[in-house]
C-alpha positions in Angstrom: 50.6 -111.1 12.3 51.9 -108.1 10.5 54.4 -105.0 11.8 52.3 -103.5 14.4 49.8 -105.5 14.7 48.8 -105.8 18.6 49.4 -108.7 20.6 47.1 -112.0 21.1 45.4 -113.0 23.0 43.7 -109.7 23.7 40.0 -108.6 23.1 40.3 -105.5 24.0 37.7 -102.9 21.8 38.8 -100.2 20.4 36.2 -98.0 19.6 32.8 -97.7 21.1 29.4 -99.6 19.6 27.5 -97.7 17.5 23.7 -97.9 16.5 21.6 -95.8 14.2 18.4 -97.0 15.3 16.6 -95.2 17.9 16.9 -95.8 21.3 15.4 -99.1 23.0 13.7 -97.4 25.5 11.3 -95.7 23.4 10.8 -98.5 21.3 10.1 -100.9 24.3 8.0 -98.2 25.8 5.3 -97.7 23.1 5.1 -101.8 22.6 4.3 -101.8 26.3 1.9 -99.3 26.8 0.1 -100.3 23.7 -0.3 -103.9 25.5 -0.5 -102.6 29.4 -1.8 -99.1 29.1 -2.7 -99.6 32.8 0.9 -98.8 33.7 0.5 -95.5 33.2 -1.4 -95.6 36.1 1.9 -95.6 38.2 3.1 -92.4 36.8 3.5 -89.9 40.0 6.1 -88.9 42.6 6.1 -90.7 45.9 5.7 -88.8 49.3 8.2 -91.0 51.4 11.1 -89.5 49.4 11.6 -86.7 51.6 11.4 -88.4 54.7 13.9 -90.8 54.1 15.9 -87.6 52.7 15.9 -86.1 55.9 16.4 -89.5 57.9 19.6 -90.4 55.9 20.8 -86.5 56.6 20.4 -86.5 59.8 22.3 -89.7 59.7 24.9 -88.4 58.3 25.1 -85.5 60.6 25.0 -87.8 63.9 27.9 -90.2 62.3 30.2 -86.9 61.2 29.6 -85.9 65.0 30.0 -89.3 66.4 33.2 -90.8 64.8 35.3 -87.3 64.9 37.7 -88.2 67.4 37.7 -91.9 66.3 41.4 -93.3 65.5 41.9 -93.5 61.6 41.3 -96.8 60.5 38.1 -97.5 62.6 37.3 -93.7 60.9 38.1 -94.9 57.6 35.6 -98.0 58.3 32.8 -96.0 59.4 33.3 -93.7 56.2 33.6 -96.5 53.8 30.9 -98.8 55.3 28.2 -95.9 57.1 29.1 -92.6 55.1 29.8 -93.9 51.5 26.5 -96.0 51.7 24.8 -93.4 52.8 25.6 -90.5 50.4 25.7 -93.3 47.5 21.8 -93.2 48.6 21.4 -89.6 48.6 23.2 -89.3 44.9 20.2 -91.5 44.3 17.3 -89.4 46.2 18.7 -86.8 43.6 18.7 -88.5 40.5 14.5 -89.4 41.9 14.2 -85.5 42.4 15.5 -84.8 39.2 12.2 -86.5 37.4 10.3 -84.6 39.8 9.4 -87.8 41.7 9.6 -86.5 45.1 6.7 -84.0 45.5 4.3 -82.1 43.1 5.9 -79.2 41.9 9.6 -78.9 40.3 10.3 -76.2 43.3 9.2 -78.9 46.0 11.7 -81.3 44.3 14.2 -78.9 44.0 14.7 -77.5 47.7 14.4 -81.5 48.7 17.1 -82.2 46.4 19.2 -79.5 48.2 18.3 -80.8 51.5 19.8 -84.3 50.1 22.9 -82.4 48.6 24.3 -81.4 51.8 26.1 -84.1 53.0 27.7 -84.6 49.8 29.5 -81.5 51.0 29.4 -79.9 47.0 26.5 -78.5 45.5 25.4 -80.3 42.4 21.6 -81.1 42.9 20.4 -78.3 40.4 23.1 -78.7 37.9 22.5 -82.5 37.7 18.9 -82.2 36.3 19.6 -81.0 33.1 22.6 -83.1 32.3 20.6 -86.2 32.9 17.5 -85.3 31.3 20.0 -85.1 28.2 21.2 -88.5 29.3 17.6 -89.7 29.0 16.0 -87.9 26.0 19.1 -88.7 23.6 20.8 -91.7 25.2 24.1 -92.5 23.4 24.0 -89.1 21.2 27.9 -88.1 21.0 28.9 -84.9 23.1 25.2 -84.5 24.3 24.9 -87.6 26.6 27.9 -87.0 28.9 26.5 -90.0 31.0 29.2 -92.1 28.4 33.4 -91.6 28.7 34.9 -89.1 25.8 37.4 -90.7 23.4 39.8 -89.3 25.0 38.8 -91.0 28.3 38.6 -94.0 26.4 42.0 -93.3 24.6 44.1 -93.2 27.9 42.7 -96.3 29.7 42.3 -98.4 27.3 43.9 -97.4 23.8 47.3 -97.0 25.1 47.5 -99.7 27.5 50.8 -101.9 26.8 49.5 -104.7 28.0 46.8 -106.6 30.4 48.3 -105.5 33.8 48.6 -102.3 32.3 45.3 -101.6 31.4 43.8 -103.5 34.4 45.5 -101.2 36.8 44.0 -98.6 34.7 40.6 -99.4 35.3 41.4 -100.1 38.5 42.6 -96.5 38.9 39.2 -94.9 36.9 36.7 -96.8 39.3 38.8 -95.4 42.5 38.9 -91.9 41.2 35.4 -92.6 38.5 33.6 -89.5 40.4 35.5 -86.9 39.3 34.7 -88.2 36.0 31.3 -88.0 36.4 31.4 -84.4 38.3 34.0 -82.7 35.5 32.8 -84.9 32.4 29.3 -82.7 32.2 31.2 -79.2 32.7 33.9 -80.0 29.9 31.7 -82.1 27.1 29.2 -79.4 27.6 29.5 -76.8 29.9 27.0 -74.4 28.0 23.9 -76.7 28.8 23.3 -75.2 32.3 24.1 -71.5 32.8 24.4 -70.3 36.3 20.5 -69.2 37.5 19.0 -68.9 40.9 18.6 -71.8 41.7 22.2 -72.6 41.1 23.3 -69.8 43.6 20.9 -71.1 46.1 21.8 -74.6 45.9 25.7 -73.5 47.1 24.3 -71.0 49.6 22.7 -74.2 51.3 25.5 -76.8 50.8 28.3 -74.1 51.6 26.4 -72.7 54.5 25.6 -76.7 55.8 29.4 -76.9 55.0 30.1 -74.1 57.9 28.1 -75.4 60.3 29.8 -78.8 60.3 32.6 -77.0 60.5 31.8 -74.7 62.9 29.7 -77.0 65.5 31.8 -80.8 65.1 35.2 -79.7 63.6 37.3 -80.1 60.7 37.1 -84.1 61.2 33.5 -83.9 61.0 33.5 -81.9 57.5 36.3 -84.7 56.2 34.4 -87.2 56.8 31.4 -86.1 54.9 33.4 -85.4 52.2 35.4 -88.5 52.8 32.3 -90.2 51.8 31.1 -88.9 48.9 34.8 -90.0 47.5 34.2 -93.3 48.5 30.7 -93.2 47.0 31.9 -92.5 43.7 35.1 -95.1 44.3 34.9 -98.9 44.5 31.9 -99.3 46.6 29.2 -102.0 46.1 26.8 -99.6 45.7 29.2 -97.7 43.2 28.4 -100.8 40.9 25.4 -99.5 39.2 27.1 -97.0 37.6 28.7 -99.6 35.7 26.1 -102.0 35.5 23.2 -99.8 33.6 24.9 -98.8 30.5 28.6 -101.1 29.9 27.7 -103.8 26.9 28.4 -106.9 29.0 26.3 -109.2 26.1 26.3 -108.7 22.7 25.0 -104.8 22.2 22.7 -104.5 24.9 23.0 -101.1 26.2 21.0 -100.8 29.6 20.5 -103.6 31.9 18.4 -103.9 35.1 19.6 -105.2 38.6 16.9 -106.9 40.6 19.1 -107.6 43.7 18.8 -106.4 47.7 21.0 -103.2 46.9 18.0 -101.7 46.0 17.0 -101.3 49.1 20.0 -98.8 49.2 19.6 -97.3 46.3 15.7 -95.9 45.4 15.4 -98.7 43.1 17.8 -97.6 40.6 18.7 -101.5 40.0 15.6 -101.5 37.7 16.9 -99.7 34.9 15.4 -100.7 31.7 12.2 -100.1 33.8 13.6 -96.6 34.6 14.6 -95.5 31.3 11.4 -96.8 29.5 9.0 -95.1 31.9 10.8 -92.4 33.7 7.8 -91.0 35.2 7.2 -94.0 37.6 9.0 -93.2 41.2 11.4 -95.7 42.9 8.7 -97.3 45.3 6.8 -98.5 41.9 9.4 -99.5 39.7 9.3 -103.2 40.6 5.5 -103.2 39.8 6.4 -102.3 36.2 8.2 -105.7 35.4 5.2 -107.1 37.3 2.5 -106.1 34.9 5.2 -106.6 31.6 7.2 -109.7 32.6 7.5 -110.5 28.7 9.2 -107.9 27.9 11.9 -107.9 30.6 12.3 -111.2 31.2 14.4 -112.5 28.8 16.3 -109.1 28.3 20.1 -109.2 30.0 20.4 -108.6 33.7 23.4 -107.8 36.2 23.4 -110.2 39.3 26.0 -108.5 41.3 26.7 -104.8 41.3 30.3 -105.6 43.3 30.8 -108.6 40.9 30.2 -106.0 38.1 33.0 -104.0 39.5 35.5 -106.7 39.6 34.3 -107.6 36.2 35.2 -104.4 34.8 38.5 -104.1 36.1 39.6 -107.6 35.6 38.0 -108.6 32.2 39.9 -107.2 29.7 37.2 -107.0 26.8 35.3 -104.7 29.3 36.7 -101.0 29.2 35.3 -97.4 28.8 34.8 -98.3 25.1 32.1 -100.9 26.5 29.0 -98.3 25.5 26.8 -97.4 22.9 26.8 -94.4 21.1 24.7 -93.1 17.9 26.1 -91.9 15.1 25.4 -88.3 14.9 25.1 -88.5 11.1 22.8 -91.1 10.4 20.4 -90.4 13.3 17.2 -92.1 12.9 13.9 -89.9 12.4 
């Protein structure tokens, strides 16, 4: 081993993986549909959305009013256990509303997805849309598809970790704190994408204005505990999982895998994404029906059993880091 070298036995990457092909998704998709053109008969939004939109708000409202007074560590428990769940599922109801599966017209999906955005306490709901349609139309395209860490991200957890402790308390720290990643990561990779509209304005005039009357009506403990949950989330939750789970290369260079597990049940389906990514048009309440009709092509693809396990994975393994994702090369794109 020469001067410099780095230590054995460590795996650790060092860059990301690359392709130059084009995505799987699109690939996948026209095989399918050329075999089981019926599945485009599932293409639609899905009416329940909403009301289990307002059901988990109002939720959320009854828990910030009940647990106010509560000492802090049965507080904490109800945030962690009730709120986090809960706002983890109305991230999701979001991402649905985004695709415009949540009613028939992109203004009807909009104003729902505001409705969902107010016990996350920040307004986001517009602003997401555009950020992951990006994610989805050029998956793994460098500074366009802000879904995957920068190299600078990257760099600090992993690239200049000393050792295995070292970078394992790392990752431990970016899973506890990964939301703020995924809030400031769009705004600094590409903050031109999604300049500030009506829509934009009315989204915080609703958040900000649910914000007051929290505050105004239950109290400051009320308001913290909303906001309490959205950190924990976005932190080491189970549900938090998935946003390791459906992009990290855990085998070989597969770069999306699906999660068929009861967490779904929390989560608008969001588990089932290779089914999401190759037909993005088919709501939650449908997705399952997709590996139904094509079982040979998702069968044998690889899955994630455990959305907490994939957590603990992540921070404990340490081949796994924020270089664990595919990018394509921006010079040798494929036509």
């Amino acid at each position: 081993m020469g001067k410099g070298a780095r230590a054995q036995p460590l795996e650790r990457p060092w860059d990301f993986v690359y392709r130059t092909q084009e995505e799987p998704h699109a690939i996948r998709r026209r095989a399918i549909l050329k075999v089981h053109p019926e599945i485009q008969k599932l293409f639609g939004y899905e009416p329940l959305t909403k009301y289990l939109v307002v059901l988990t708000v109002a939720l959320q409202v009854w828990v910030a009013s009940y647990v106010k007074e509560w000492r802090w560590p049965y507080y904490l428990a109800a945030t962690y256990v009730i709120g986090a769940t809960a706002n983890h599922s109305l991230f999701l109801a979001i991402h649905e509303l985004a695709h415009g599966l949540g009613a028939k017209s992109w203004a009807e999906n909009r104003l729902i997805a505001m409705v969902a955005n107010c016990p996350i306490t920040i307004a986001y709901a517009v602003t997401f849309k555009p950020y992951h349609m990006a994610h989805h139309a050029q998956q793994g395209d460098d500074g366009i598809d802000t879904d995957i860490p920068t190299y600078l991200e990257a760099w600090l957890i992993s690239g200049t970790a000393t050792s295995y402790i070292d970078h394992t308390l790392r990752k431990f720290v970016f899973m506890f704190c990964q939301i703020f990643g995924y809030a400031l990561r769009p705004m600094i990779v590409k903050p031109d994408l999604v300049p500030v509209d009506r829509w934009i304005l009315l989204n915080w005039a609703v958040v900000l204005a649910f914000d007051a009357v929290i505050l105004t009506c239950f109290g400051r403990s009320a308001l913290l505990y909303l906001l309490l949950s959205t950190f924990f989330a976005g932190s080491i939750h189970p549900t938090a999982g998935h946003f390791i789970a459906e992009h990290y290369v855990f085998e070989g260079t597969a770069e999306t895998y699906s999660y068929y597990g009861p967490l779904n049940a929390l989560a608008y389906n969001v588990g089932y994404h290779n089914e999401h990514h190759d037909f993005p048009s088919v709501p939650w309440s449908r997705l399952p029906l997709v590996t139904q009709i094509a079982p040979e092509f998702y069968s044998d693809l690889p899955q994630c059993y455990s959305w907490p396990g994939t957590v603990l994975r992540y921070i404990f393994d340490d081949a796994i880091s924020p270089f664990s994702r595919v990018k394509k090369r921006r010079d040798e794109k494929a036509d």
